[in-house]
VMD Tcl script that draws the C-alpha trace (Angstrom):
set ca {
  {25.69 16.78 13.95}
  {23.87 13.37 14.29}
  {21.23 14.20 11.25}
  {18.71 11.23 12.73}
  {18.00 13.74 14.91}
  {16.36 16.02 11.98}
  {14.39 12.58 10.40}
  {10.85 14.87 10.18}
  {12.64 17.58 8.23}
  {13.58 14.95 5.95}
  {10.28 13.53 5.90}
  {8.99 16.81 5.11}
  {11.06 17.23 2.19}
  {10.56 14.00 0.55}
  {7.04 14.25 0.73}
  {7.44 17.93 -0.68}
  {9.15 16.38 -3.48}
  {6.59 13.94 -4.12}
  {9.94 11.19 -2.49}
  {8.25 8.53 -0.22}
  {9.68 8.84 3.12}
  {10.65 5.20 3.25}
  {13.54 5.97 0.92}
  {15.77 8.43 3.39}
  {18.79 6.14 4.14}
  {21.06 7.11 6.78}
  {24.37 5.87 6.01}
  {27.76 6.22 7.59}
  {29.81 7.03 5.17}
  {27.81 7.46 1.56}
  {31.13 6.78 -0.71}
  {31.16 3.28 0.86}
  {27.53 2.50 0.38}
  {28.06 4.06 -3.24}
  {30.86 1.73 -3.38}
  {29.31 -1.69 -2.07}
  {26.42 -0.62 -4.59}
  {28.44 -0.16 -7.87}
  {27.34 3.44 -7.67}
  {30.55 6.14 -8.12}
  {31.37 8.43 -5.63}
  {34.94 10.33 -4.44}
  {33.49 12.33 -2.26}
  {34.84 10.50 1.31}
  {32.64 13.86 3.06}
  {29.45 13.71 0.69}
  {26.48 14.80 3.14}
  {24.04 13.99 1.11}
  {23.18 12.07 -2.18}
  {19.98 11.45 -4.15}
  {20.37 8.07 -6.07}
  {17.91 6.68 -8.54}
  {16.15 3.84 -6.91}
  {14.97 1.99 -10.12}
  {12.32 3.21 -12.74}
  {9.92 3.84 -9.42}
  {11.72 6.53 -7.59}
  {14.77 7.56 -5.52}
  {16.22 7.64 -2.54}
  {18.36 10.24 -0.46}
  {21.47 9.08 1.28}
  {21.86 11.04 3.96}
  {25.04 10.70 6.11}
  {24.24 9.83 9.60}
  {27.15 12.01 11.43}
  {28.37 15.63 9.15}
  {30.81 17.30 11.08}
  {30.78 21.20 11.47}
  {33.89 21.30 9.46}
  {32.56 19.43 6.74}
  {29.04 21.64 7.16}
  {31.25 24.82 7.22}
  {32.93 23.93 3.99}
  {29.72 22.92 2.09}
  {28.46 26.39 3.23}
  {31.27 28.07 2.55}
  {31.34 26.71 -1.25}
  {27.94 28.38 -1.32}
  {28.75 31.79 0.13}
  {31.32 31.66 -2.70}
  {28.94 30.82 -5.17}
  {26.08 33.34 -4.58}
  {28.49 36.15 -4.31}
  {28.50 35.43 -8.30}
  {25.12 36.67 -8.23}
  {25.28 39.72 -5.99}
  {27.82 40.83 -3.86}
  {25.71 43.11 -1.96}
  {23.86 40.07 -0.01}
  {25.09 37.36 1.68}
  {22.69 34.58 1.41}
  {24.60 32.29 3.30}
  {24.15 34.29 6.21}
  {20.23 33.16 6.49}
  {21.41 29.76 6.84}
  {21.52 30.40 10.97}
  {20.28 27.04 12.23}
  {21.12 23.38 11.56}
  {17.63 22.93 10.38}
  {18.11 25.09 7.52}
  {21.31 24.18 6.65}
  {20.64 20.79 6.20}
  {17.03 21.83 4.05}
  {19.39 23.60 1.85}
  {22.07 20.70 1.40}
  {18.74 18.35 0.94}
  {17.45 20.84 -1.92}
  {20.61 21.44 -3.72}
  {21.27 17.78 -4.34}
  {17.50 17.48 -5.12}
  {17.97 20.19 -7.56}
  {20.92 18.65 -9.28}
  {18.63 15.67 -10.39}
  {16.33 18.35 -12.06}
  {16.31 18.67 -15.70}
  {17.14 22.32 -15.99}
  {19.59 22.22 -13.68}
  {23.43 22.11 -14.99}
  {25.61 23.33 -12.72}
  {26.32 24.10 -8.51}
  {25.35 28.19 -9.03}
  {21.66 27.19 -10.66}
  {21.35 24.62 -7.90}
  {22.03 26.75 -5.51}
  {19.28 29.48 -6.74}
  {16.73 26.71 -7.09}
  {17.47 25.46 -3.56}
  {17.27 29.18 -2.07}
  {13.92 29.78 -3.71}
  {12.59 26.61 -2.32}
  {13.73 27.92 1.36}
  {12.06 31.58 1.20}
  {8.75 29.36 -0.98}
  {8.47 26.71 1.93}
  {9.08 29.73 4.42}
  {12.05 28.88 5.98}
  {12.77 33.10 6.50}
  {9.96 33.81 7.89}
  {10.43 35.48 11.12}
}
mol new
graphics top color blue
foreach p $ca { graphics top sphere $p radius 0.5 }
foreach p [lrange $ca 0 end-1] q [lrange $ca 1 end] { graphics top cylinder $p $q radius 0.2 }
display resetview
């Protein structure tokens, strides 16, 4: 999936966030920028990454090609996940378009920068609500 393609769903979210726009990178592979920037990262298949900018901000690394493998597993992890919290619903299975799958990705690594947020399964939650809050479900 070429993710330039979703650049106003990013938008959106950054200004959602109170993130300025002007910081979405796309990047072809964000463990080499990391890298070149004296910034660790192992994951060769990151999609995404929220970096600190300097004391003024961030900015989200967003990897210009994700393959559906690599979208699949990232999903996947997240099925996993949730069925910690209930069994009974998938909520993997609302993730049924690109769009959304890539606003999730975008709010779980947001999340992870959030103070009260310590670990994948709280991320996770916190990135759900913001889907159903920004109406994402909505039929």
């Amino acid at each position: 999936m070429n993710t330039r393609e979703y650049y106003e769903l990013f938008r959106y979210l950054m200004q959602e966030y109170c993130l300025f726009p002007e910081d979405i990178v796309f990047v072809e592979d964000i463990a080499d920028w990391c890298r070149e920037q004296g910034i660790p990262e192992t994951d060769r298949e990151m999609p995404l990454k929220l970096i600190s900018k300097d004391a003024s901000g961030c900015r989200m690394l967003i990897r210009e090609y994700i393959s559906d493998e690599v979208m699949n597993e990232r999903i996947n992890a997240f099925r996993i996940r949730s069925q910690l919290k209930t069994a009974a619903v998938d909520r993997a299975d609302l993730l049924n378009s690109d769009k959304k799958k890539l606003a999730y990705l975008f709010l779980s690594e947001y999340a992870a920068s959030l103070p009260d947020i310590k670990d994948e399964l709280l991320a996770d939650n916190w990135a759900f609500e913001e889907l159903e809050r920004l109406g994402f479900f909505k039929k």
